[in-house]
C-alpha positions in Angstrom: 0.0 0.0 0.0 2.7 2.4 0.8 4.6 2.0 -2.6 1.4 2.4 -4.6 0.4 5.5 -2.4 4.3 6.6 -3.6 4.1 6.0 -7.1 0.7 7.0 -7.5 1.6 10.1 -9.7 3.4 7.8 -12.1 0.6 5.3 -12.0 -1.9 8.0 -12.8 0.6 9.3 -15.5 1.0 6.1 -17.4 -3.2 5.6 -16.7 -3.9 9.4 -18.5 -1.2 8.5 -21.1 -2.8 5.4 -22.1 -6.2 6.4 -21.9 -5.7 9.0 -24.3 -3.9 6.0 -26.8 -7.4 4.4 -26.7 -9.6 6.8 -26.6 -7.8 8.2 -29.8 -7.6 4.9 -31.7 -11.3 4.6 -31.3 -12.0 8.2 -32.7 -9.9 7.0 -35.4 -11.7 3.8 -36.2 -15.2 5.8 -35.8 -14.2 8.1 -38.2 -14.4 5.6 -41.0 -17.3 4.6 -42.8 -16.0 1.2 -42.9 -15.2 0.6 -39.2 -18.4 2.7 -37.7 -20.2 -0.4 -38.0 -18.6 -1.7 -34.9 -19.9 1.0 -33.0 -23.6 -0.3 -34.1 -24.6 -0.6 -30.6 -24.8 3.3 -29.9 -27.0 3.6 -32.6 -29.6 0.7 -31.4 -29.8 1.6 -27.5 -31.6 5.0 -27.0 -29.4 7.6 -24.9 -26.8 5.2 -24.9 -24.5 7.7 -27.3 -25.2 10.4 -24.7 -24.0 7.9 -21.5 -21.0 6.7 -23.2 -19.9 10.6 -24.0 -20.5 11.3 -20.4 -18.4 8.3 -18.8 -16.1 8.6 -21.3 -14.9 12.1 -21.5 -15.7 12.6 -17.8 -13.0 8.7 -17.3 -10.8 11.3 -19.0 -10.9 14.4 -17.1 -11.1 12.0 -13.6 -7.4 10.6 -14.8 -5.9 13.4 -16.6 -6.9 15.4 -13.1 -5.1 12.8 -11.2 -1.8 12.6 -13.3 -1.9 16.5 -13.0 -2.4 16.1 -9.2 -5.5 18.3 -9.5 -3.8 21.7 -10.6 -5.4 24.5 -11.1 -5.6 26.9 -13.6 -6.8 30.4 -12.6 -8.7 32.7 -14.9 -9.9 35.9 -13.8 -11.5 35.1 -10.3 -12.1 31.8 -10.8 -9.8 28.4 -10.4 -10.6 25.7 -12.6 -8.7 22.3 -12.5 -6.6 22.1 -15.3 -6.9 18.3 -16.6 -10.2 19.3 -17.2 -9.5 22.2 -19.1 -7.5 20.5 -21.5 -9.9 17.6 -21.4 -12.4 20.3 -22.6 -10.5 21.6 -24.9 -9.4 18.0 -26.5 -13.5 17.2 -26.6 -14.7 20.4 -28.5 -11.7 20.0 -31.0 -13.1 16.6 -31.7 -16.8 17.5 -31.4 -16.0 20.0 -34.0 -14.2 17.9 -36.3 -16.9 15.6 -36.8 -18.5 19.2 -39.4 -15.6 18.1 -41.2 -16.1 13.8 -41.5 -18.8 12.2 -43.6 -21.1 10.0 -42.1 -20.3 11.7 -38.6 -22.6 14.7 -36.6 -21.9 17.3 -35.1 -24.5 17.5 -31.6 -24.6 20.2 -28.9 -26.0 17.5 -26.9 -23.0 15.4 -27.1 -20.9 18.8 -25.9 -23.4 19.2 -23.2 -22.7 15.2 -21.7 -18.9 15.6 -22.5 -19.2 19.0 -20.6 -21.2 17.6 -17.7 -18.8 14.4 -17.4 -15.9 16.6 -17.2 -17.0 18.7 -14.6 -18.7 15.9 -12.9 -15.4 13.7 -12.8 -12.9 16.4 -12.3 -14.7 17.0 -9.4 -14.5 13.5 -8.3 -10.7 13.6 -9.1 -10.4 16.4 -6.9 -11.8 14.3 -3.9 -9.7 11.1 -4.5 -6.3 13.7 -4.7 -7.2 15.0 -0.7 -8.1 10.9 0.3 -4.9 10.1 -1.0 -3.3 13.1 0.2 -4.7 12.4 3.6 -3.4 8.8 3.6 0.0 9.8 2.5 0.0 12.0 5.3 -1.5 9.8 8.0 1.0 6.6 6.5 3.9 8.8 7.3 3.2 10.0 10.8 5.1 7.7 13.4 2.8 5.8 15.4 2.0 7.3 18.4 2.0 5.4 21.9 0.1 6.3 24.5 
């Protein structure tokens, strides 16, 4: 527990890293009319498109958050977390993209579940970061004997 409490930044690093590989290998593949039949299912299910844009993009902001150990970026008053920023950012380039590929739509209501799963796991990120922060703290305080 101790070494994985250690390494953690590395370990969400390499999970952010990766995550990005797959999630941009499938963008890829959907992005082709030959290959966007394996993606048939989001089609079939009702709101299924709109859940899988939500877990997916906010899966991305929880680790990018995590591998950026929750830093924030101030604009104006406010302080935003900055793996979710670029998460954002990353989403609405690809959102946008898809005016430019046939056979693919552009939807504000996929922005709007990309948006809310952003926010919605960055915040989550942003708890996990003080429970780990907490244990890393508690884990290296000598016992104490009474």
């Amino acid at each position: 527990m101790k070494k994985l409490l250690f390494n953690s930044s590395r370990l969400f690093k390499g999970m952010a890293v990766s995550y990005a590989l797959i999630l941009a290998f499938v963008i890829f593949l959907y992005n082709f009319q030959e290959t966007q039949h394996i993606f048939f299912i989001f089609a079939t299910v009702e709101h299924l498109d709109k859940a899988a844009h939500l877990l997916v993009m906010g899966f991305f902001s929880f680790v990018v958050n995590l591998a950026l150990s929750g830093r924030n970026l101030r604009i104006a008053r406010f302080q935003y977390l900055m793996g979710s920023m670029i998460v954002f950012a990353f989403a609405t380039l690809e959102e946008s993209s898809q005016l430019l590929v046939r056979g693919r739509d552009f939807e504000f209501s996929d922005m709007f579940f990309n948006t809310a799963g952003i926010l919605l796991f960055g915040e989550i990120a942003r708890m996990t970061i003080k429970i780990i922060a907490y244990f890393k703290m508690s884990w290296n305080r000598p016992n104490e004997i009474s």
